[in-house]
N, C-alpha and C positions, 0 to 999 in steps of 0.2 A: 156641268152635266149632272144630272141626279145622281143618287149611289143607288137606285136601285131600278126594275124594271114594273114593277108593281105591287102591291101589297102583299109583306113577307118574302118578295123574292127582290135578295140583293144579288147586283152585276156577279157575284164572285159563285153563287149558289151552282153545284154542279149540274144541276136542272137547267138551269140555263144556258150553261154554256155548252151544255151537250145540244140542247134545242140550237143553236145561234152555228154549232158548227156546222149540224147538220145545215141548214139553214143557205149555210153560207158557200157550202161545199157546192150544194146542188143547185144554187140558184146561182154560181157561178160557170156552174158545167152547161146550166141551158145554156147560158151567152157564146156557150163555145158551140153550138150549134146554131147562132144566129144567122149566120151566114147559107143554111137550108133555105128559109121559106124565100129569102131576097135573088137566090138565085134562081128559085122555082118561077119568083114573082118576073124576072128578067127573060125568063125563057117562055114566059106566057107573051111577053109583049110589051112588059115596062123596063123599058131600057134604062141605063146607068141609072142616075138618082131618083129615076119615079118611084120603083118601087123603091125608095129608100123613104119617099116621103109620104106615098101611101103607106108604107106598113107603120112608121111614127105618128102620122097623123091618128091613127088609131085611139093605141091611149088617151089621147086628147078629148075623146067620147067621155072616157070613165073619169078622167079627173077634174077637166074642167067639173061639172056638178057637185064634186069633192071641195074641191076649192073656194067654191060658192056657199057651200054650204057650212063652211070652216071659219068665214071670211074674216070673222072677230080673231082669232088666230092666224088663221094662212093669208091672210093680207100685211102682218106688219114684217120690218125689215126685208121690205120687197128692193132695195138697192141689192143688198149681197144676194140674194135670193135671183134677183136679175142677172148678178155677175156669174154666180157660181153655174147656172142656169144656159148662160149663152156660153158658156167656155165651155163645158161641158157636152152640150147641142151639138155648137158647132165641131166639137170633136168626135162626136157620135155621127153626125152627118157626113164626115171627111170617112170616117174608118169605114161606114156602112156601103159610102161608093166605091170606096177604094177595096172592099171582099165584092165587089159584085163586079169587077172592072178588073183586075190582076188575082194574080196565085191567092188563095185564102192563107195558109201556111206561113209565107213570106209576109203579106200585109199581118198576119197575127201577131208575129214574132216583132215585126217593128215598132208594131205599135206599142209591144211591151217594154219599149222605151223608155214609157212614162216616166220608171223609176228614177230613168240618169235626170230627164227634166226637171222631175219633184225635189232631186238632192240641188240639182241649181238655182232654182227657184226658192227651193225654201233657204242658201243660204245667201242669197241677196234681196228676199221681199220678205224672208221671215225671222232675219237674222240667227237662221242655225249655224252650228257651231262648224265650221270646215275644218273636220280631221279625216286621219288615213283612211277610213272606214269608204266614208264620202268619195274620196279623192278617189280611190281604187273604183269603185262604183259607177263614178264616170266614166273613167276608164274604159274598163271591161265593157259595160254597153257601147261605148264609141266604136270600138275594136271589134265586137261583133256586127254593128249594122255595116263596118267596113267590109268586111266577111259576106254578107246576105246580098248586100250591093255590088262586090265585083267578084263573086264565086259563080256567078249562072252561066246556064248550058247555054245551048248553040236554040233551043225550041222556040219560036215566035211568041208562045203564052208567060215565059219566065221574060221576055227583055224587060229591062228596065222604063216606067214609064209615069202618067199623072200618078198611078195608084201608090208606087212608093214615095211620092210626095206628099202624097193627101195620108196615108198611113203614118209617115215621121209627124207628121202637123198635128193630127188627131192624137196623138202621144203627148205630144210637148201641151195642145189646150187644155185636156184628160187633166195634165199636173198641176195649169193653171187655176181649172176648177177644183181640185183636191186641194191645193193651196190654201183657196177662198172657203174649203169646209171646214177646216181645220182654222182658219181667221175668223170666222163668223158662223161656231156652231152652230147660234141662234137661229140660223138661216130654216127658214118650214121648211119638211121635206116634201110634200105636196105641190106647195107651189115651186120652188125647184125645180122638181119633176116636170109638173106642168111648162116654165120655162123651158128647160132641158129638148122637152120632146118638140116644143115650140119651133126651137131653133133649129134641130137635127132637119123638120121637115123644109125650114125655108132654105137652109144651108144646101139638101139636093136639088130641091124645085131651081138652085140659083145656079148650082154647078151646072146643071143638064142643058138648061137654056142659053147660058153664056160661054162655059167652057168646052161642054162636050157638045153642044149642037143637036140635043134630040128632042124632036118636037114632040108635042104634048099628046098622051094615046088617047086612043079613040075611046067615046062613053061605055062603047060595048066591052075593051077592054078591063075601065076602070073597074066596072061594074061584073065584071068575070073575075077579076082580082081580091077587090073586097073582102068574100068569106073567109079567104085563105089569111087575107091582113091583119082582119079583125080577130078568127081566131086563136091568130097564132102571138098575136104581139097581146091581145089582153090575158088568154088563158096561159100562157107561158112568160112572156116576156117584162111584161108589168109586174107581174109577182115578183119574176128572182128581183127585179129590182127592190122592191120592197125588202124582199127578205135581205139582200144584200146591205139597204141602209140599216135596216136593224141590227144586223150579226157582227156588222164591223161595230158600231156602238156599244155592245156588250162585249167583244172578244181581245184579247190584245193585239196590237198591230202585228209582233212578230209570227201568231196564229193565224190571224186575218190574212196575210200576205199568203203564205203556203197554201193553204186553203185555196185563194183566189186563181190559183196556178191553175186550175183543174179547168181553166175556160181553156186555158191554152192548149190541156192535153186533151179533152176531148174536142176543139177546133183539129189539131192536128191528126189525130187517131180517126176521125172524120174524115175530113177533105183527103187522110191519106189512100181511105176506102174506098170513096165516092167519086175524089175527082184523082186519078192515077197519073193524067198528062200534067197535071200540075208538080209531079214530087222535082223537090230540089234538092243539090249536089252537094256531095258531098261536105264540102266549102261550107257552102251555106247550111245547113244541116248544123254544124261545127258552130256557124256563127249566130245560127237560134238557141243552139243549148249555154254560149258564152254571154246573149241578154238576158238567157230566162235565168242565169247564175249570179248575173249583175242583178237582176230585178228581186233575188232573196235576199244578195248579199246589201244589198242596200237597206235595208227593213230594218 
């Protein structure tokens, strides 16, 4: 990776990293709102994965022409670019059904799983080093999604069901594709991107059809849906991403990580406002704050 981010300004320059925190803080707090416009989009009429794959499909507008137009760059090492791409997707397309289909809070928390995957994964495909650090980090995450998984109330919205399946899977892909960033920095972020959103959209269109049984909404629907997709996923949701791949790039991982929490507390400080039949027990409460502990102490 370069040592710097542009003329005169190297990675370490406090201009930057103040820029990149910022950066990363708030483009990590939008994602903790993500789960707004898919539930709006669900209550309009797109049930479980449509509106997962309308609002992804989106992007797709703005980047494709990107990628076109980059092609002497954003076309080469299109293999990692493919892997990191569809791991990634399809982890985004699981986590996306699983906040529009169960508790937001509980899919949040599990998803932030990643951490214990990324420690396993990287030390059997990346040959990291397996010490206490690690070991404890397993742990602690396993210990807590035991906690989220058997602490729920008696309320029909908390039972256990696909969403905390599809939430644990979208964690453990999440680490697959961090894995393959971290293998193949080389990888464009563009087309990634482009991959990325590629796959999140086919990954719903595939869940809704086959798994969950919900047939395809009506044109007046799609077409009622739309402004709210487009402007919420390109004017908000494309950026943090950006901002996100750039700020981890310039910031160190142990900053980057803390930072990145802040999807999680403004998800939670959210859905705890917005959606009240959703809060969970104390149990479970206990067993989000012992992943999001695994998820720093792992960094």
């Amino acid at each position: 990776m370069p040592s710097r981010t542009g003329p005169g300004l190297p990675l370490t320059d406090p201009y930057i990293q103040r820029r990149a925190t910022l950066a990363l803080f708030f483009g990590a707090s939008v994602w903790g709102l993500y789960w707004v416009p898919l539930r709006e989009l669900d209550r309009i009429g797109l049930e479980g994965g449509w509106a997962v794959a309308l609002f992804n499909v989106c992007p797709l507008l703005i980047l494709m022409p990107l990628v076109i137009w980059n092609r002497r760059t954003a076309l080469t090492n299109l293999g990692p670019a493919l892997f990191i791409g569809a791991a990634t997707g399809i982890g985004l397309g699981l986590y996306s059904t699983s906040i529009v289909l169960a508790p937001v809070i509980r899919m949040t928390m599990e998803f932030y799983l990643t951490s214990v995957w990324s420690t396993i994964i990287g030390v059997i495909w990346l040959s990291e080093k397996l010490d206490l650090r690690r070991i404890v980090t397993v742990t602690m995450g396993l210990f807590g999604l035991f906690l989220l998984l058997t602490g729920g109330s008696d309320l029909p919205e908390m039972a256990l069901g696909q969403g905390d399946v599809m939430a644990v899977a979208s964690g453990m892909l999440w680490a697959l594709g961090a894995a393959g960033m971290k293998r193949w920095p080389e990888a464009h972020v563009l087309t990634t991107s482009a991959f990325q959103f590629a796959f999140a959209v086919l990954t719903g269109v595939l869940l809704t059809l086959v798994l969950l049984s919900v047939p395809v909404p009506e044109t007046a629907q799609m077409i009622a849906a739309l402004p709210l997709s487009f402007a919420a996923s390109n004017l908000l949701l494309l950026p943090s991403i950006l901002a996100i791949f750039w700020a981890c790039r310039v910031l160190f991982p142990g900053r980057a990580a803390i930072l990145m929490m802040s999807e999680a507390l403004v998800a939670t400080i959210s859905a705890s406002l917005l959606l009240p039949e959703e809060t969970m027990t104390g149990m479970q409460w206990s067993g989000g704050a012992i992943v999001l502990l695994a998820c720093l102490f792992g960094r």
